[in-house]
Backbone as JSON, one array per atom type, in Angstrom:
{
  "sequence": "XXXXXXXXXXXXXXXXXXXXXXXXXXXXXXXXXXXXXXXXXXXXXXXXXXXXXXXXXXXXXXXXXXXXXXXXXXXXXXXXXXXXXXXXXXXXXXXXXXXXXXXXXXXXXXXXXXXXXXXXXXXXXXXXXXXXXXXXXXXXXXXXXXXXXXXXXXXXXXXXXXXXXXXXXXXXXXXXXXXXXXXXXXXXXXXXXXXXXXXXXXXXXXXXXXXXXXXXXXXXXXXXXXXXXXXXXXXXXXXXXXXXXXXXXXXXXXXXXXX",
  "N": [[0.85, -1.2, 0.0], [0.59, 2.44, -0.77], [0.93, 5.63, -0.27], [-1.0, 7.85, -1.59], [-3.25, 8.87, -1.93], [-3.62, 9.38, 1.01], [-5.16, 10.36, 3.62], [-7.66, 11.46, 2.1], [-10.87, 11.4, 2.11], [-13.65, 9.48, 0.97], [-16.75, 9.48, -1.49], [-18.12, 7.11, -2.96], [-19.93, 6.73, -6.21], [-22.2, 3.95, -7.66], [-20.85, 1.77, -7.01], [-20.23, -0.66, -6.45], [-19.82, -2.72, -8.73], [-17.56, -3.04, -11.76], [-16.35, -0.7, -13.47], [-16.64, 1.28, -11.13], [-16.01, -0.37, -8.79], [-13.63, -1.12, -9.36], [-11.96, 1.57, -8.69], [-12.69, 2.04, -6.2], [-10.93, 0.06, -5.32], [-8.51, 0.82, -5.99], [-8.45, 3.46, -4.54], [-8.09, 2.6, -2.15], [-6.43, 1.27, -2.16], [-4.36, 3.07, -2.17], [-4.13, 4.2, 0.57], [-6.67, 5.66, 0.9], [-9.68, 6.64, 2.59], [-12.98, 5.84, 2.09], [-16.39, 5.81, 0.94], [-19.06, 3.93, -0.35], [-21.77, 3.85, -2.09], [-24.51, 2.15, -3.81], [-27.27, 1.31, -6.27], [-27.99, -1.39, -5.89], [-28.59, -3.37, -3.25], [-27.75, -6.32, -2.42], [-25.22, -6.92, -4.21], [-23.56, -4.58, -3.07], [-23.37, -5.27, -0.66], [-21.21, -7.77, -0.96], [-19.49, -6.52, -2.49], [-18.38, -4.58, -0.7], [-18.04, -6.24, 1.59], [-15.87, -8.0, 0.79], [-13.91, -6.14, 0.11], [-13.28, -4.99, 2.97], [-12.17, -6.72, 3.98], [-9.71, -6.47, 3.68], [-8.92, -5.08, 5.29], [-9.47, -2.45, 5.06], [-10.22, 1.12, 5.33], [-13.59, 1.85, 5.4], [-16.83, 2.36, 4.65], [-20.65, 1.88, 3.57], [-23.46, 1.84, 1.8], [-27.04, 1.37, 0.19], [-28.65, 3.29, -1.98], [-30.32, 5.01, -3.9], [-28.84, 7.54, -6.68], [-30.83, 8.99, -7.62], [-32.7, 10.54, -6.21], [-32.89, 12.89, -4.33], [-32.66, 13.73, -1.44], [-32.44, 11.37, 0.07], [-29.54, 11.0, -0.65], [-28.53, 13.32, 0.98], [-28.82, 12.17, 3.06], [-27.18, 10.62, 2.96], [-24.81, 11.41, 2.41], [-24.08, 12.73, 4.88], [-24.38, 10.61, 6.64], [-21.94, 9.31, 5.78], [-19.87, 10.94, 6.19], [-19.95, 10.73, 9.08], [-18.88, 8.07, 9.86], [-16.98, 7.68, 7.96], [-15.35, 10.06, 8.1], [-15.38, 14.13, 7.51], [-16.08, 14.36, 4.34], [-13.94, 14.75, 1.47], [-13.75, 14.36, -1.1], [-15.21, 13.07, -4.28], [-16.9, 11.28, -6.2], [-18.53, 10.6, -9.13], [-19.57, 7.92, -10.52], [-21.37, 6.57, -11.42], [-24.24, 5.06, -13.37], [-26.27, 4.83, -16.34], [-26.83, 3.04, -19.41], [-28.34, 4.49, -21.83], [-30.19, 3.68, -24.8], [-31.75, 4.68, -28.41], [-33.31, 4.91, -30.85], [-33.91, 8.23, -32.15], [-36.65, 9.05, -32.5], [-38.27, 7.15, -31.46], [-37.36, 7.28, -28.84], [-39.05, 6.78, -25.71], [-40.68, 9.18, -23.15], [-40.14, 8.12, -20.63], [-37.63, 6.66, -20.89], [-36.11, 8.53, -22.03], [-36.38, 10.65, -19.27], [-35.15, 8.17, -17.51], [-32.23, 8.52, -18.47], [-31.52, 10.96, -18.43], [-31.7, 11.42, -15.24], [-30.74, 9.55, -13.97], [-28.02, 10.29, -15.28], [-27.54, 12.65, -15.53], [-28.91, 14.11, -13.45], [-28.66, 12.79, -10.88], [-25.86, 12.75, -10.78], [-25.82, 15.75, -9.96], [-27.26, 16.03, -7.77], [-25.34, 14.58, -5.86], [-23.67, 16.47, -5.7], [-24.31, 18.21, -5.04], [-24.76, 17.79, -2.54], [-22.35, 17.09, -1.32], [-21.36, 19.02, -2.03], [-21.15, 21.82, 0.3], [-19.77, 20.44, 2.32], [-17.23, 20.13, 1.4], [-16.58, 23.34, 0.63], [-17.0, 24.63, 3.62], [-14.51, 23.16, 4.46], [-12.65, 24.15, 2.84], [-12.27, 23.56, 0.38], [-11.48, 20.68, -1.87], [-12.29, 17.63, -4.18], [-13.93, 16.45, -6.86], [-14.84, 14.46, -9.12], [-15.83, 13.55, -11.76], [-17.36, 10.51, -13.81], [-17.29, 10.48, -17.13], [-17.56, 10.33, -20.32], [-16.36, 9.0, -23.58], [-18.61, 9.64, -25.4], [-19.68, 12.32, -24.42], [-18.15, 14.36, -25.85], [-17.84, 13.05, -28.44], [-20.16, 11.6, -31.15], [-21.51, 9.21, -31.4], [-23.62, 7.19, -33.35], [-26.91, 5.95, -33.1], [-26.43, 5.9, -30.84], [-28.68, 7.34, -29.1], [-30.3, 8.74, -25.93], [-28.34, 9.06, -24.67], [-25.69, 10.44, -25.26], [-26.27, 13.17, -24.97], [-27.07, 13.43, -22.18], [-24.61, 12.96, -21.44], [-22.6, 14.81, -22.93], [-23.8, 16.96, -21.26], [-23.38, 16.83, -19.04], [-20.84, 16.77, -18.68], [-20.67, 19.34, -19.24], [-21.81, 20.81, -16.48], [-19.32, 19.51, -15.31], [-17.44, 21.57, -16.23], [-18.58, 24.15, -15.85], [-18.89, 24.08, -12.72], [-16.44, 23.44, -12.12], [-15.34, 26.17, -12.45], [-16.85, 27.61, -11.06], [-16.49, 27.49, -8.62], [-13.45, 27.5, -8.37], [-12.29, 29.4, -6.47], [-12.64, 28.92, -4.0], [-11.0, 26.6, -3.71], [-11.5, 24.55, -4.81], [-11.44, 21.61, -7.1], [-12.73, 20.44, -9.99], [-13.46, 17.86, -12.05], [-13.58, 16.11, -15.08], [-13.47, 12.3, -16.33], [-13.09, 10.56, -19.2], [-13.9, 7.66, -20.1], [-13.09, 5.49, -22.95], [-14.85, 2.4, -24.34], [-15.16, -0.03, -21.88], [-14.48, -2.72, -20.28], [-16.87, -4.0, -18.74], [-19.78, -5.5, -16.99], [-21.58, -3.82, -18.38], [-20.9, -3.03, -21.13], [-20.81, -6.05, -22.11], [-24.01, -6.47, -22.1], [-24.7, -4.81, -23.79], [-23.11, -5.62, -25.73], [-24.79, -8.05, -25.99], [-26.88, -7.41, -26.47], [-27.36, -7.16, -29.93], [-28.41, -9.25, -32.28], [-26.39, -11.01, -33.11], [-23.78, -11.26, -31.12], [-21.02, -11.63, -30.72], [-20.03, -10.59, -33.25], [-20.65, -8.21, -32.9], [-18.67, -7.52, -30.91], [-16.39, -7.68, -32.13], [-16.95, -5.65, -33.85], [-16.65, -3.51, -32.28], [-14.08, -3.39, -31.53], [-12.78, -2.86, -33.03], [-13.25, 0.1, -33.7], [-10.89, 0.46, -32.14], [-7.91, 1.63, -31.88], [-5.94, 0.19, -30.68], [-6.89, -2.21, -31.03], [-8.31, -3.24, -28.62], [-10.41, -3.21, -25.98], [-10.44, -0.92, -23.17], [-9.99, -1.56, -19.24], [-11.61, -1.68, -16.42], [-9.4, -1.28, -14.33], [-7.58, -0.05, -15.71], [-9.19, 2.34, -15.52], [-9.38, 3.47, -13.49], [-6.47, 3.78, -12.51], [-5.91, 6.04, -13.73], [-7.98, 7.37, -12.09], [-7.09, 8.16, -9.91], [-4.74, 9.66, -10.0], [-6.07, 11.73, -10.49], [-7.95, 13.17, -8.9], [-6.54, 12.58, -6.4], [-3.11, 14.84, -4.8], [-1.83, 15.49, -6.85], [-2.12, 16.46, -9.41], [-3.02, 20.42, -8.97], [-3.76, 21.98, -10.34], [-4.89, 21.02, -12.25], [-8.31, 21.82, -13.51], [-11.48, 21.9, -14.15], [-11.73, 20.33, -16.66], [-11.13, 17.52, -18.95], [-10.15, 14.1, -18.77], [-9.12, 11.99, -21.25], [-9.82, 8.71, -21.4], [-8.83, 6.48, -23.9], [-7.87, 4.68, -25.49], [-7.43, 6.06, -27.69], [-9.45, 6.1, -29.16], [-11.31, 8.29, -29.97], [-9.88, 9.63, -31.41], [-9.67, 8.71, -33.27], [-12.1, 8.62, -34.38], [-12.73, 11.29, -35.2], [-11.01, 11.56, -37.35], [-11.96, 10.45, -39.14]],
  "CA": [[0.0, 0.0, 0.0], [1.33, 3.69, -1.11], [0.02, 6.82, 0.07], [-0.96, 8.72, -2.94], [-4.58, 9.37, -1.36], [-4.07, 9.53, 2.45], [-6.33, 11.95, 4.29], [-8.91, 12.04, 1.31], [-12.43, 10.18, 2.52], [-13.88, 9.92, -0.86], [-17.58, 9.04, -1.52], [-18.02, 6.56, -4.59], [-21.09, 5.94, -6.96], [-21.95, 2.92, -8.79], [-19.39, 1.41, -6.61], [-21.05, -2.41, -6.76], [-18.98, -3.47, -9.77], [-17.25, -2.66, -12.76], [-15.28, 0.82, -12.97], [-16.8, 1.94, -9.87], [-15.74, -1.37, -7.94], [-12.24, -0.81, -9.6], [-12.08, 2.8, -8.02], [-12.87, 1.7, -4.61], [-9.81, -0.72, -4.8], [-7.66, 1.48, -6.07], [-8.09, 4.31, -3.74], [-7.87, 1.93, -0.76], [-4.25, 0.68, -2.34], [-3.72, 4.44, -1.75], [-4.81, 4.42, 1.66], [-7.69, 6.36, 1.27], [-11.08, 5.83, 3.28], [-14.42, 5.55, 1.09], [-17.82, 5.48, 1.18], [-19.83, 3.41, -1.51], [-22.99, 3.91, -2.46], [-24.93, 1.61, -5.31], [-28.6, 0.72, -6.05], [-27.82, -2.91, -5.84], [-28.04, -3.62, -2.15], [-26.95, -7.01, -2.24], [-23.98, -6.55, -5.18], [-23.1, -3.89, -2.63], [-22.98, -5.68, 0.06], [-20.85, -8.42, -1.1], [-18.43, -5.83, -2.45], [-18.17, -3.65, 0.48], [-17.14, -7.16, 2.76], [-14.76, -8.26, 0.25], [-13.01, -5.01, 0.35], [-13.33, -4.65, 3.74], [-11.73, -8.33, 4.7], [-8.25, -6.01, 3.48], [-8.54, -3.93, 6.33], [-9.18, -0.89, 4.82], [-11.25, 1.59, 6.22], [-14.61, 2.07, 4.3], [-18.56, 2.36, 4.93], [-21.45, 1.82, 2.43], [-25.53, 1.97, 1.98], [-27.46, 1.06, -0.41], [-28.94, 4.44, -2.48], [-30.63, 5.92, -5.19], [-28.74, 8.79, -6.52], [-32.3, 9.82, -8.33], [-33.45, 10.88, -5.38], [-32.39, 14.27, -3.65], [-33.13, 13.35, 0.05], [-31.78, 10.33, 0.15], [-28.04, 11.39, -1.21], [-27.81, 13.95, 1.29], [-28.74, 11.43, 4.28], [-25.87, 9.36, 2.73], [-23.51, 12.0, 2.8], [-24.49, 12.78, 6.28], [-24.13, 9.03, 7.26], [-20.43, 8.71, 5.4], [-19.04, 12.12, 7.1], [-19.91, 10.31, 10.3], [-18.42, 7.15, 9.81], [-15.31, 7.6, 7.35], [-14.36, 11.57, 7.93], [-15.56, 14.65, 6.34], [-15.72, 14.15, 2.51], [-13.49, 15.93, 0.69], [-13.57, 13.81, -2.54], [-16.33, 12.69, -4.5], [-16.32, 10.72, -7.4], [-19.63, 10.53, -9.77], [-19.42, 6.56, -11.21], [-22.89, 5.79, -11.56], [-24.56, 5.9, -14.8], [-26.37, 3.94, -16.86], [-26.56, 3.09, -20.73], [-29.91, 4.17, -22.51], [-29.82, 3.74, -26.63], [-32.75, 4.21, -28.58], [-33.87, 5.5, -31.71], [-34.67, 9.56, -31.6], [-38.02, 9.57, -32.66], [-38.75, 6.1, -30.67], [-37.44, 7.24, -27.37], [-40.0, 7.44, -24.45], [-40.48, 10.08, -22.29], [-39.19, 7.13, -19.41], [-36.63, 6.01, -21.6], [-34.96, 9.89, -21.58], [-35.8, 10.7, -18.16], [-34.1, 7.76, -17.08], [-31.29, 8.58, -18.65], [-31.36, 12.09, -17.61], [-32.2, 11.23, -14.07], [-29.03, 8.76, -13.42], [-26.4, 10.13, -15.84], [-27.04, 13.87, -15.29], [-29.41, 14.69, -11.74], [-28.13, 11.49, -10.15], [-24.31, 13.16, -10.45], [-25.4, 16.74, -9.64], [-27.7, 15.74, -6.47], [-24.36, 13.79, -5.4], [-22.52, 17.07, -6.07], [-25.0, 19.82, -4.41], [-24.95, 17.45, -0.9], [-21.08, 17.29, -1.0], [-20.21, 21.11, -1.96], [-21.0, 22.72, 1.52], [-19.06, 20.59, 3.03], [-16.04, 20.9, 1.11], [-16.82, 24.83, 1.03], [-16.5, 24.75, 4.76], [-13.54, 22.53, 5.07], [-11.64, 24.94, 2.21], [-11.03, 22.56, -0.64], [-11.96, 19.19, -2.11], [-12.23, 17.1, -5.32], [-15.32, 16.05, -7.6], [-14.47, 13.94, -10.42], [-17.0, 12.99, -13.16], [-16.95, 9.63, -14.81], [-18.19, 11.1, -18.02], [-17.71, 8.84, -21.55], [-16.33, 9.49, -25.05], [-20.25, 10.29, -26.04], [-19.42, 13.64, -23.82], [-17.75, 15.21, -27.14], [-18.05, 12.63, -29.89], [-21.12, 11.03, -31.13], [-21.94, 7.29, -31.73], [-24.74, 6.67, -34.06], [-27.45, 4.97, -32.6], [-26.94, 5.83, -29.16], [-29.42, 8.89, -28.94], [-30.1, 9.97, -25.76], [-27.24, 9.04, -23.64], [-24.39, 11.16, -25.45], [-26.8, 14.04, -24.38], [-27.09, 13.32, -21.22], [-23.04, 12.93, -20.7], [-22.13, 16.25, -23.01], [-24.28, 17.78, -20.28], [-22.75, 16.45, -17.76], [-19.04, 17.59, -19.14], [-20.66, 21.31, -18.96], [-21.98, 20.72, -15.52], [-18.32, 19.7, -14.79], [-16.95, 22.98, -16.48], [-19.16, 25.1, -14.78], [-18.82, 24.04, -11.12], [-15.28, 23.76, -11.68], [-15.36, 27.67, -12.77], [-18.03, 28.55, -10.12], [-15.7, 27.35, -7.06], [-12.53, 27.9, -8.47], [-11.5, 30.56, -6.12], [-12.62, 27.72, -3.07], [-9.97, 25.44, -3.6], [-12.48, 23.45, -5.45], [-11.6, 21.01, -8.35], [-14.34, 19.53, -10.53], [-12.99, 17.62, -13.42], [-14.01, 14.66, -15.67], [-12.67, 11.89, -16.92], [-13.7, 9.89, -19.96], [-13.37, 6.09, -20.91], [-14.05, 4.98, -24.32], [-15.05, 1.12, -24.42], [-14.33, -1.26, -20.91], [-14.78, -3.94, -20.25], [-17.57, -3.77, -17.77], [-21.09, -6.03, -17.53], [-22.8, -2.83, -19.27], [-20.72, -3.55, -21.91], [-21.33, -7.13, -22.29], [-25.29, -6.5, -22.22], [-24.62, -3.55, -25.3], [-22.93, -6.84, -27.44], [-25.74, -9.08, -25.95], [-28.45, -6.65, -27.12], [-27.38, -7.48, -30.9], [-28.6, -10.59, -33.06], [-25.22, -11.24, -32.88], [-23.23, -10.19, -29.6], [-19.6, -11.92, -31.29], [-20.05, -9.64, -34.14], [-21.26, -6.68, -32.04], [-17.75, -7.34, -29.63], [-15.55, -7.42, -33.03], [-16.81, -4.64, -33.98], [-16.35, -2.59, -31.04], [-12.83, -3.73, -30.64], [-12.1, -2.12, -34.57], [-13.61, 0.92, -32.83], [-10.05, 0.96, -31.06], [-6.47, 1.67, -32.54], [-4.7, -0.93, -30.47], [-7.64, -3.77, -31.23], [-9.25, -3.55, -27.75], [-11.02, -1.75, -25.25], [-9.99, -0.77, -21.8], [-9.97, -2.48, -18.22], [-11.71, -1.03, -15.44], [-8.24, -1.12, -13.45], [-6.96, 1.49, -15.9], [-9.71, 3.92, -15.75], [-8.84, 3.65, -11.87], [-5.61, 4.5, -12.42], [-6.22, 7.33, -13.75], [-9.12, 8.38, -11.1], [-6.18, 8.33, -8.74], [-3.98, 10.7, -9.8], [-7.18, 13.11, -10.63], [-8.56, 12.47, -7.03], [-5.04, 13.09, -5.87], [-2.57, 16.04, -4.62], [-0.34, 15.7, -7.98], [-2.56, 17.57, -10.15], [-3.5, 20.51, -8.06], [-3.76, 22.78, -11.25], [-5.9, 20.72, -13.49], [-9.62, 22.03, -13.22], [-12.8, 21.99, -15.2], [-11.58, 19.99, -17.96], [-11.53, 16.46, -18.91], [-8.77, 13.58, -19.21], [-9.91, 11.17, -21.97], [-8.88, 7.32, -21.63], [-9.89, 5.46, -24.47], [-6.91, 3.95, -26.45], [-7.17, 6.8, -29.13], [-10.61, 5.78, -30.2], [-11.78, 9.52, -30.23], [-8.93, 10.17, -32.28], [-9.91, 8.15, -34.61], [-13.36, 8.79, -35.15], [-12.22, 12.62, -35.64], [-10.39, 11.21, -38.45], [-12.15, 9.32, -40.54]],
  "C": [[0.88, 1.24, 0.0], [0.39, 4.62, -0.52], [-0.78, 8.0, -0.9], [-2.7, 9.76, -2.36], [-4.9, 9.17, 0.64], [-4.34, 11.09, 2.45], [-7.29, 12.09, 3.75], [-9.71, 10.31, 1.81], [-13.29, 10.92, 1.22], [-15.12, 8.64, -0.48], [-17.43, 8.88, -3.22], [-19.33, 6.02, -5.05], [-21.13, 5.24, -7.83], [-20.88, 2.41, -8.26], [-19.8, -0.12, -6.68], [-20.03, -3.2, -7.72], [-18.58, -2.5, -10.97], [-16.28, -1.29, -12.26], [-15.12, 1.2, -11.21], [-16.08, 1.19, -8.68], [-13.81, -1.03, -7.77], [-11.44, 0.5, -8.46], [-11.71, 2.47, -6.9], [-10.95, 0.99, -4.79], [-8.45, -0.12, -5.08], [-7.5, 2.4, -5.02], [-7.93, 3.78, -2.57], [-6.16, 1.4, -1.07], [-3.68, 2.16, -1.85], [-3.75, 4.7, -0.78], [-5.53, 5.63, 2.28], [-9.03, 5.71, 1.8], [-12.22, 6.43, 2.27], [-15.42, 5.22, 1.62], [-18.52, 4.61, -0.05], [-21.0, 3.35, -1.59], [-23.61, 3.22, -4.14], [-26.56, 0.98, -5.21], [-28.94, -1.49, -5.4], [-27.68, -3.24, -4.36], [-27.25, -4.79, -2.31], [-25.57, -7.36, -3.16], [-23.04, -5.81, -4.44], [-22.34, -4.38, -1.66], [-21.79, -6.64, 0.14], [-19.21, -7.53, -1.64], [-17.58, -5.11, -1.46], [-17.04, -4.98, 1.35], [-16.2, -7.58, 2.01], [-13.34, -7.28, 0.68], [-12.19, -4.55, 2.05], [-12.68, -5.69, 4.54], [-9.94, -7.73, 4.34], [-7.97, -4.81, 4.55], [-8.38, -2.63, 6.39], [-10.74, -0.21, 5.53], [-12.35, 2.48, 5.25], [-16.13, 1.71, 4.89], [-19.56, 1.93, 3.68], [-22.33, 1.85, 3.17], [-25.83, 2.02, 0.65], [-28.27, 2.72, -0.88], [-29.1, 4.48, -3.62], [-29.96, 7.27, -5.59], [-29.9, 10.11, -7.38], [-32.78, 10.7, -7.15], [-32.43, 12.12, -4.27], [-31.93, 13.8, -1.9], [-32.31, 12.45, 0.93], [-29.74, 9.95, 0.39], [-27.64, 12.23, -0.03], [-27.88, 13.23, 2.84], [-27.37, 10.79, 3.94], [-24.78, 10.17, 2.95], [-22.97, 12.4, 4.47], [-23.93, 11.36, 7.52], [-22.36, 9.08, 7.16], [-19.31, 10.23, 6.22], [-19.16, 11.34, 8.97], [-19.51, 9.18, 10.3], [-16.96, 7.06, 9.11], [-14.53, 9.34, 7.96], [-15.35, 12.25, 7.22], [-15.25, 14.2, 5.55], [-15.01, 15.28, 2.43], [-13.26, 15.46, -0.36], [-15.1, 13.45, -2.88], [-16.28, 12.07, -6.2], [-17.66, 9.79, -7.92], [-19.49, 9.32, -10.58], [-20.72, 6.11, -12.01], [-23.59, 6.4, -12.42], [-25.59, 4.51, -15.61], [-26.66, 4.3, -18.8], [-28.34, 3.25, -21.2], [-29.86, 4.66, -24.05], [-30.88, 3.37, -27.04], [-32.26, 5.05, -30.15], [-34.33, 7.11, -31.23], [-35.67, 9.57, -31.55], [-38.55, 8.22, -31.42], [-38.62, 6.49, -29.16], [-38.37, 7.75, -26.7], [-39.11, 8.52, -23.7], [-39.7, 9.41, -20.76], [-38.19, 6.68, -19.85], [-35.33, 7.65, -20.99], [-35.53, 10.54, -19.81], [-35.09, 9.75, -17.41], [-32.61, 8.34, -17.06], [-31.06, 9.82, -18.09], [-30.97, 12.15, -15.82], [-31.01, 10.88, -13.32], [-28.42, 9.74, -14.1], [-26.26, 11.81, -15.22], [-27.62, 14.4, -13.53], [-28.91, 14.06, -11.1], [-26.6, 12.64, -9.83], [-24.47, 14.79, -10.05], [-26.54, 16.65, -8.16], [-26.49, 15.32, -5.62], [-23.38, 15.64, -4.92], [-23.23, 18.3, -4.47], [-25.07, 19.45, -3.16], [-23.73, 17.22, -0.48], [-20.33, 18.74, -0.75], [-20.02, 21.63, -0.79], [-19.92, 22.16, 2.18], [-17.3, 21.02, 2.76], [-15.38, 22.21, 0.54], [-16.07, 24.96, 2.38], [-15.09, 23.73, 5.05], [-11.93, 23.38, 4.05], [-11.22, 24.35, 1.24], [-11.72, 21.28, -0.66], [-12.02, 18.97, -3.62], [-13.27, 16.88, -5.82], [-14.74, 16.12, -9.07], [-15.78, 13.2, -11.08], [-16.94, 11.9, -13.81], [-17.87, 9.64, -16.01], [-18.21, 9.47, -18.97], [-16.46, 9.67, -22.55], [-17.34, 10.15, -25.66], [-20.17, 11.64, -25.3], [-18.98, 14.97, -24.67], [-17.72, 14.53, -28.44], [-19.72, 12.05, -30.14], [-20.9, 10.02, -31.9], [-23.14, 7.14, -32.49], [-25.49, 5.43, -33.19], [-27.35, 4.49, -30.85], [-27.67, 6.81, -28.17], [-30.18, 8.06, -27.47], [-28.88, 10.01, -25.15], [-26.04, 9.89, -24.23], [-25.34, 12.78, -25.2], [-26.97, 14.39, -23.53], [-25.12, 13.51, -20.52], [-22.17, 14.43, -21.04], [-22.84, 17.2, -22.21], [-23.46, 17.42, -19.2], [-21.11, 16.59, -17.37], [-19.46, 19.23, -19.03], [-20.94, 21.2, -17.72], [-20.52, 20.56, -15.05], [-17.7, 21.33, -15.15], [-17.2, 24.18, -15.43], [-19.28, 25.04, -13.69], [-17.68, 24.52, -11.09], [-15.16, 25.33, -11.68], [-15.62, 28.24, -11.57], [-16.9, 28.07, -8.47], [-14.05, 26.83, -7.38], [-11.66, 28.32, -7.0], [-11.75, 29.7, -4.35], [-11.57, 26.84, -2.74], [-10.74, 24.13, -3.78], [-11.89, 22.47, -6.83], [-12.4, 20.64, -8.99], [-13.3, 19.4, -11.66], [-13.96, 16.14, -14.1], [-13.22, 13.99, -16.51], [-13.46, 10.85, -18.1], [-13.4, 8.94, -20.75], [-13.83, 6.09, -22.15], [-14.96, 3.44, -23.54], [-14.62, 0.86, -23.02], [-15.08, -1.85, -21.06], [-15.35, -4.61, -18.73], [-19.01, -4.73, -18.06], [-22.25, -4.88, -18.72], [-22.42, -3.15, -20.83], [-21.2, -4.84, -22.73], [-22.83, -7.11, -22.88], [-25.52, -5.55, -23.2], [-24.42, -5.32, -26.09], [-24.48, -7.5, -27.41], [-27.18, -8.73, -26.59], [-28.73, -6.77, -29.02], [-27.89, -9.12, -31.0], [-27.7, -11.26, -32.62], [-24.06, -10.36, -32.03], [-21.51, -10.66, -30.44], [-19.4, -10.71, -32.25], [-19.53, -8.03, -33.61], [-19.66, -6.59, -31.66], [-16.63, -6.7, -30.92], [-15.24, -6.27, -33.33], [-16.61, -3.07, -33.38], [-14.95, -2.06, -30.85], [-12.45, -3.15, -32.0], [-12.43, -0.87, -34.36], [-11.62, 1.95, -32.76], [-8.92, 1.09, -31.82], [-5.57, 0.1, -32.43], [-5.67, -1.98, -30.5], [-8.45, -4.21, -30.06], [-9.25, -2.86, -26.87], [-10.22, -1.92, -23.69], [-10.37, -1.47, -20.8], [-10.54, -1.65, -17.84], [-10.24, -0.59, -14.62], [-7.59, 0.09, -13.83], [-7.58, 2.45, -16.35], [-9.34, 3.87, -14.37], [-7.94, 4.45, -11.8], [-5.4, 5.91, -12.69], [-7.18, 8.28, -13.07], [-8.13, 8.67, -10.16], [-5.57, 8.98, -8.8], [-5.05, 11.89, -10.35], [-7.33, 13.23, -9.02], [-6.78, 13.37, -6.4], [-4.23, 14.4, -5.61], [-1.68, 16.08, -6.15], [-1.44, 16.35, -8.94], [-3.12, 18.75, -9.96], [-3.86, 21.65, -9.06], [-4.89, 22.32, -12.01], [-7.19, 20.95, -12.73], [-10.8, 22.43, -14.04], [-12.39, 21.51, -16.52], [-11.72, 18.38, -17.75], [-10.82, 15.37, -19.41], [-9.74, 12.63, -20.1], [-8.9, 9.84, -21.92], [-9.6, 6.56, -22.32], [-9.08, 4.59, -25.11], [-7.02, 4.34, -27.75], [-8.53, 6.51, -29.93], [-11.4, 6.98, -30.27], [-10.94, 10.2, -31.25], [-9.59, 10.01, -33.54], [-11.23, 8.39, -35.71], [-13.12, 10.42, -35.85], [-11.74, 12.8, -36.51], [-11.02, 10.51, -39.36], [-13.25, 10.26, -40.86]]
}
């Protein structure tokens, strides 16, 4: 274990599995303390004691971040159990791909709901405190769909290039705080959401192929190394970077920009 994140008690969404799960284990290699929050109680639960059988020091609860009320009991709860927050780190998201003219009105507030209110309810029950404590972090786990667009995945790259101005503009608006707000943005991992995108084709082999031609180097990213990179965002080594947005995809934004 390294120190790269001692002192920061960092609340994580969508922490259950996949990226978010990754996260957690990373910032505990750092020996930082965490909170986790994921709709999935029992996914949660099973993560949380895993994690927690390494002796690191970490809380959870089960949570909607749809819900206003709820988010700011949780923050409430995890300041009394891990430490003030002074990190915060927006994971939780989900995938909604439709047709424009086809999408329901439940189809796009979902997506709205999680990808964009979900991460600024999270945000508006963290700020005061790291207002009053002089300083803190809030990292975004945006996408690629944040500045490129994907055919055929209307509304969700709407929902995430909102959610890259929402980072902009906090970071701006509490600047002069000792506030960061940034985002960071995976292309492709290799996460169950993934999986259930191939599985949603005729053909999911096809679907994966073609995903993975998508990429420069032939395949998509790990959870482990979007982690890595939440860690030195999250972290004292960038203490400059603010309101912008690191992109980890393996050049597959490049590419589409190019062709």
């Amino acid at each position: 274990m390294s120190n790269r994140l001692q002192g920061k008690n960092i609340l994580i969404t969508g922490a259950a599995q996949g990226i978010g799960l990754a996260i957690a284990k990373a910032f505990i290699s750092e020996n930082a303390a965490v909170y986790l929050i994921d709709r999935d109680a029992a996914l949660l639960a099973r993560a949380a004691a895993d994690l927690a059988s390494t002796g690191a020091r970490l809380g959870y609860l089960p949570a909607d971040i749809t819900d206003a009320g709820t988010i700011t009991r949780v923050v409430a709860e995890a300041n009394e159990e891990i430490g003030p927050l002074n990190a915060l780190v927006n994971n939780a998201g989900v995938n909604v791909f439709a047709e424009p003219l086809a999408t329901s009105d439940d189809e796009w507030n979902r997506c709205f709901d999680i990808n964009l209110k979900g991460a600024w309810n999270c945000c508006k029950a963290v700020l005061p405190g790291l207002i009053e404590q002089g300083g803190g972090v809030i990292l975004n786990i945006a996408s690629t769909h944040a500045f490129t667009i994907i055919p055929h995945t209307f509304p969700y790259p709407v929902a995430k290039h909102a959610l890259l101005g929402m980072t902009k503009s906090l970071g701006l608006e509490y600047a002069a705080r000792n506030i960061r707000v940034n985002a960071l943005a995976p292309g492709y991992v290799s996460t169950q959401k993934v999986v259930d995108y191939w599985n949603s084709f005729p053909d999911p082999e096809g679907a994966k192929a073609e995903t993975m031609k998508l990429h420069p180097g032939g395949r998509i990213g790990t959870p482990e190394e979007i982690a890595m990179a939440a860690v030195f965002m999250i972290s004292d080594e960038c203490p400059f970077m603010n309101a912008t947005c690191l992109t980890i995809d393996g050049g597959l934004s490049v590419l589409q920009h190019s062709v």
